[in-house]
C-alpha distance (Angstrom), angle and dihedral (degrees) to the residues before:
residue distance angle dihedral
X1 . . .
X2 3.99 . .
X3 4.25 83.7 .
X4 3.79 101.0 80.9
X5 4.16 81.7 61.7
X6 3.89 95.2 55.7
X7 4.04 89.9 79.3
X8 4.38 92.7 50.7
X9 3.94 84.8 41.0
X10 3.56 98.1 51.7
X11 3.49 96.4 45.7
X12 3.47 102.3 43.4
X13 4.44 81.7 52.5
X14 3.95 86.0 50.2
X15 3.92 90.4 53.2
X16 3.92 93.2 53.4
X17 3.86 94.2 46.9
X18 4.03 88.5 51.0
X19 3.82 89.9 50.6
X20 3.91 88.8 39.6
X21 4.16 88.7 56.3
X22 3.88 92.6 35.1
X23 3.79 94.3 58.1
X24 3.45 103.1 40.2
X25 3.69 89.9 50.2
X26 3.79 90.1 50.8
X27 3.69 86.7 51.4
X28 3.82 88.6 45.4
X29 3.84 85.6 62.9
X30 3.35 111.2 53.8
X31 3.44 121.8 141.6
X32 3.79 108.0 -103.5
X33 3.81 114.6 -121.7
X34 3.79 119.2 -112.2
X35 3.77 134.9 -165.6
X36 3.65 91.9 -139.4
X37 3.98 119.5 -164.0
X38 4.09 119.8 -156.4
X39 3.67 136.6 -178.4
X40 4.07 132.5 -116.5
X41 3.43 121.7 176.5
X42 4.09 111.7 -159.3
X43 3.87 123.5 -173.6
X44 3.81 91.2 178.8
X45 3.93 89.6 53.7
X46 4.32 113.3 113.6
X47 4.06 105.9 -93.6
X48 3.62 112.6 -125.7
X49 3.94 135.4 -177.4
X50 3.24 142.3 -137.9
X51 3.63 102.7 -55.1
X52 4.02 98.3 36.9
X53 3.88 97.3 -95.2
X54 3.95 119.4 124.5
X55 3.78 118.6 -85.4
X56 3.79 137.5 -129.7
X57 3.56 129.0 -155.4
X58 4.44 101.3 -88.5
X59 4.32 102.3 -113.1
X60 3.66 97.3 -95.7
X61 3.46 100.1 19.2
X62 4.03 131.7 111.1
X63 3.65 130.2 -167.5
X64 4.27 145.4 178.2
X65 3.00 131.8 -149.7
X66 3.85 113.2 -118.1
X67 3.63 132.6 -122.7
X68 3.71 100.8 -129.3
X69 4.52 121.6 -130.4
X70 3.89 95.5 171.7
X71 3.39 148.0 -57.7
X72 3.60 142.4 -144.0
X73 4.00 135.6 -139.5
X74 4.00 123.7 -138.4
X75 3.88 103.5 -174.3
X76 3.52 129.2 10.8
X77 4.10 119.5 -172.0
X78 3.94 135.5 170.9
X79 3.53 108.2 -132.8
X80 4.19 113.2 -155.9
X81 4.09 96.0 -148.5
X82 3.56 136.7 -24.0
X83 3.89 93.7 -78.8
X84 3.73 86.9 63.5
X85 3.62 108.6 118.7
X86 4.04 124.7 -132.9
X87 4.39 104.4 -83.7
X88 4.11 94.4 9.1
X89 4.10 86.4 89.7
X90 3.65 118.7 85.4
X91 3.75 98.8 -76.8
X92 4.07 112.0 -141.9
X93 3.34 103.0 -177.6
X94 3.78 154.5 -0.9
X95 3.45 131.3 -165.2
X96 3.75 115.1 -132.6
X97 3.74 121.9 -95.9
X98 3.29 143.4 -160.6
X99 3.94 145.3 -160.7
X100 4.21 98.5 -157.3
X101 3.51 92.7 104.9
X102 4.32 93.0 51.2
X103 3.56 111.6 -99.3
X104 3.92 119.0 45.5
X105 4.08 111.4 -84.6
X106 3.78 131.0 166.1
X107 3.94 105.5 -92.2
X108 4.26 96.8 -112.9
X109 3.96 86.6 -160.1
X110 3.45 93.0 60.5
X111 4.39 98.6 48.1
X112 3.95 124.3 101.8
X113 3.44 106.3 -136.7
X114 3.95 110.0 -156.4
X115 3.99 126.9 -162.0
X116 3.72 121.4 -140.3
X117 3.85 125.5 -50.0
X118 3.76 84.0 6.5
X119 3.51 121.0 132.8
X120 4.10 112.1 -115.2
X121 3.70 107.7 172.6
X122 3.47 134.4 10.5
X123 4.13 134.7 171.4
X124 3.59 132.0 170.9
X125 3.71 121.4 -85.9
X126 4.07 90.9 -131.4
X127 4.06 94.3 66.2
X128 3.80 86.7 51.0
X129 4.55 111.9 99.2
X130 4.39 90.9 -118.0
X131 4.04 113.7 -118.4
X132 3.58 137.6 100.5
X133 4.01 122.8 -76.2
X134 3.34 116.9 -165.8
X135 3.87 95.0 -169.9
X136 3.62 143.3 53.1
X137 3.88 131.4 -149.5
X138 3.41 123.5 -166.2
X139 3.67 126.9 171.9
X140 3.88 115.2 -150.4
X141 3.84 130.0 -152.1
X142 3.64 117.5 159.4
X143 3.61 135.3 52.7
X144 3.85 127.2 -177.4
X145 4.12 114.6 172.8
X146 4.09 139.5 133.8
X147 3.82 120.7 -105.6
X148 3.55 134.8 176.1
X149 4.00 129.5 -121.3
X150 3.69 131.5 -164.8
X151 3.85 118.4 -126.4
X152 4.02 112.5 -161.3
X153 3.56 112.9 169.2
X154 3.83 144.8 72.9
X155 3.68 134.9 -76.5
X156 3.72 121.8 -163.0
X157 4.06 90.4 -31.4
X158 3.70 94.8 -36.9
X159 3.51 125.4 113.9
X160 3.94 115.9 -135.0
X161 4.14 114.6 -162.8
X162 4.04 100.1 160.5
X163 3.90 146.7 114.9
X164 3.78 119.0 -111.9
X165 3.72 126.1 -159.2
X166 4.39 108.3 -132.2
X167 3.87 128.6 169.0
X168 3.71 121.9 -126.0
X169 3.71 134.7 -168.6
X170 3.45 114.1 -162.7
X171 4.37 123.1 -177.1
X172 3.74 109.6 -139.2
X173 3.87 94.1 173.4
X174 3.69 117.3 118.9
X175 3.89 86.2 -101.5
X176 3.71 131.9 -26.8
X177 4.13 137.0 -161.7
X178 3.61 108.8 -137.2
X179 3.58 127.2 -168.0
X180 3.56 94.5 179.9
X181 3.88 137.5 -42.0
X182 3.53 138.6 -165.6
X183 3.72 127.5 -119.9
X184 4.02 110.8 -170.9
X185 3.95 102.4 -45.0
X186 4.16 104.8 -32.1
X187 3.82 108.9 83.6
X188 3.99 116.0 -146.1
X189 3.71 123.2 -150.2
X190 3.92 117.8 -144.7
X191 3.89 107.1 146.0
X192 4.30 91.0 -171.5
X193 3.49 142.3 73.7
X194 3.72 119.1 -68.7
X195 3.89 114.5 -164.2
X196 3.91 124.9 -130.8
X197 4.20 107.9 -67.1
X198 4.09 95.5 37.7
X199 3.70 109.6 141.7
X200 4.14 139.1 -173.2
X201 3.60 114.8 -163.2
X202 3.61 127.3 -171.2
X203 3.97 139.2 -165.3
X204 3.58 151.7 168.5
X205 3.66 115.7 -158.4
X206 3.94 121.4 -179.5
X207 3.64 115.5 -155.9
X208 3.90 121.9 -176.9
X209 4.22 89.1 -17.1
X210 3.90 96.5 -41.1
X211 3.40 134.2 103.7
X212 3.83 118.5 -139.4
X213 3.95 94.8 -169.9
X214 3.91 118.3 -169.1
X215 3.69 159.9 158.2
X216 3.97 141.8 -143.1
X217 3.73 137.3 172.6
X218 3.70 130.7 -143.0
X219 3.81 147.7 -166.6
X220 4.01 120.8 -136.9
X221 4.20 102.6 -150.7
X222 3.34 112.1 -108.0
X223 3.30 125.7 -82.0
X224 3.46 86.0 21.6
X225 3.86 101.2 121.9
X226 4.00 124.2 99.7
X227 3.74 100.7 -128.0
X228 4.23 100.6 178.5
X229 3.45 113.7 -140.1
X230 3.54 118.7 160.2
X231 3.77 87.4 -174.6
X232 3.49 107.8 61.4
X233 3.58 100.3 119.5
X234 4.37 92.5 53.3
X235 3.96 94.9 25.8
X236 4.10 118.3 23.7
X237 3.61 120.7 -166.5
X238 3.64 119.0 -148.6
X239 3.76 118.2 -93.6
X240 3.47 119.0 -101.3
X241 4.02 94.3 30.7
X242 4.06 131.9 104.2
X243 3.38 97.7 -133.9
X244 4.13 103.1 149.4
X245 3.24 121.5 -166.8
X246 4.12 133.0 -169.3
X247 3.53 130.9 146.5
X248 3.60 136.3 -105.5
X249 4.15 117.9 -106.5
X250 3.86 124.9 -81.3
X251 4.18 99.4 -45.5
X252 3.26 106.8 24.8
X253 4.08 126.8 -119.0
X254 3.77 110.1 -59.9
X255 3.66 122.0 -152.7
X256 3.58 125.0 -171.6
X257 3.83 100.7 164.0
X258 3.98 89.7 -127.2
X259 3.41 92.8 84.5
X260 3.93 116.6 144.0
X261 3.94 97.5 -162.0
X262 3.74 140.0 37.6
X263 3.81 124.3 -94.3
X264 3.86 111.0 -142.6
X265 4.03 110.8 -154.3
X266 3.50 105.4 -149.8
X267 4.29 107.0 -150.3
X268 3.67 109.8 -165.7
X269 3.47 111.7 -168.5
X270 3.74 134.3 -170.3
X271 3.62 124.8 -116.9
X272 4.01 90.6 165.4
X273 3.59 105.1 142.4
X274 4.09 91.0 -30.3
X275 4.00 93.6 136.2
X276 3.95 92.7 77.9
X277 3.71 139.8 174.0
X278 4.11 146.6 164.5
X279 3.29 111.5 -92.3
X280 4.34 114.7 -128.8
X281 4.16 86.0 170.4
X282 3.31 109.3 44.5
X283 4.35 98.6 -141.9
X284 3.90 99.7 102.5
X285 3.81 96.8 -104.5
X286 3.52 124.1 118.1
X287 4.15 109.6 -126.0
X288 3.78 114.2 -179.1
X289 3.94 90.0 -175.0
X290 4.05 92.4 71.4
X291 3.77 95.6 51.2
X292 3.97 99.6 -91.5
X293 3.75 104.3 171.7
X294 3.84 109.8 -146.8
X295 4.10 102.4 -141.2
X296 3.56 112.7 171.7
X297 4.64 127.4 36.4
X298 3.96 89.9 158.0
X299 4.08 107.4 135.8
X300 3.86 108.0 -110.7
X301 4.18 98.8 -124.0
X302 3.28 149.7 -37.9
X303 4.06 130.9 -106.3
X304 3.76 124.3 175.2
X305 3.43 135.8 -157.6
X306 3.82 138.0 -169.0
X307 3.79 130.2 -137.6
């Protein structure tokens, strides 16, 4: 008599295995959780110095603010607290580097440069030690953005008063091998290191119906970089690198490695005025033709924000 159940039984046991496989595959397939870092470039943002205190304009000076293209990151480190010294955070990420050119330099052909409110490195939130870390370090090496330069002079009897728009790219790394790198469309061989403060600018000027297209290179002085680091008296960074450094809003960033969701840092940076230069005429515009020395392509500060 028990037979006529056997059907309902073996159903119902079918049913329960399905659900069984269907949820343990859905679990199987979670998305993984990433700490997920993206770029915003802000010429409105305050403009800082070295040591993380607001800025004025250097007597004698001039500056723009750039229209950002992309940048790219070198080192990226959580730092516990303030007393937390340069590389004893949890370090996320570092660029690869290389010692073909002589002395050891991030490897340019190997960096992802990322435009703004892109995303330009990400890892899961698992691999990271759990805690809270209340500051981030972030070591900067390439710049691409849009300027403009003034042109006063004359061309075959015609007088030229006028602002130009040119693209620079501009390596802020500690020092960086370059085989070759493209500004806007002209691409410039080097194959050798190029210190912090080396520049490639490139334009295309029309005057009277002709273009006069062209390109120069530059050297910031040593030195010369604003590298932000409101720590410097706890935490140093070594001269001569662009390691940033701010910290993360009231709390800190908490990682428990059981998280179910990314968390996207936010890293404002400031561009306010950070494409800077002596002045020879004193009207605010940058002119490369009377021997204006650009001195200073540091970003301005650092702001992050947590979603």
């Amino acid at each position: 008599m028990n037979i006529k159940y056997y059907p309902f039984l073996f159903i119902f046991s079918f049913s329960i295995f399905l659900f069984s496989c269907k949820k343990a595959t859905t679990n199987d397939t979670l998305p993984e959780a990433n700490l997920v870092f993206k770029f915003k470039f802000d010429s409105t943002q305050e403009r800082l110095n070295n040591t993380g205190l607001p800025a004025a304009m250097a007597v004698g000076h001039s500056g723009q603010s750039p229209s950002f293209n992309g940048m790219s990151a070198h080192y990226i480190e959580l730092a516990q607290t303030e007393l937390t010294a340069l590389g004893s955070g949890a370090i996320l990420y570092r660029a690869e580097e290389t010692t073909i050119g002589g002395d050891n330099a991030i490897k340019f052909d190997k960096s992802a440069v990322s435009g703004n409110n892109e995303v330009f490195f990400k890892i899961p939130l698992k691999s990271i030690t759990p805690g809270v870390y209340e500051w981030l370090r972030l070591s900067l090496a390439y710049q691409n953005y849009n300027i403009k330069y003034y042109v006063d002079t004359v061309i075959t009897g015609i007088t030229i008063r006028k602002e130009f728009d040119a693209t620079v790219a501009s390596f802020i790394g500690f020092n960086t091998y370059i085989e070759n790198y493209k500004i806007k469309n002209k691409i410039l061989a080097v194959n050798a290191n190029k210190k912090q403060g080396y520049w490639g600018f490139e334009a295309d000027p029309t005057f009277n119906g002709v273009s006069y297209p062209f390109t120069m290179t530059g050297q910031a002085p040593e030195g010369g970089t604003t590298v932000v680091n409101p720590l410097f008296a706890t935490s140093p960074v070594p001269t001569g690198s662009c390691v940033v450094t701010s910290d993360f809003p009231s709390g800190g960033l908490k990682i428990t490695g059981q998280e179910k969701s990314d968390i996207v840092v936010e890293i404002s940076l400031s561009t306010n005025k950070s494409f800077e230069w002596i002045e020879v005429v004193n009207d605010g515009k940058w002119e490369p033709s009377k021997g204006e020395q650009v001195v200073d392509m540091g970003i301005r500060g650092m702001k992050l924000k947590l979603f």
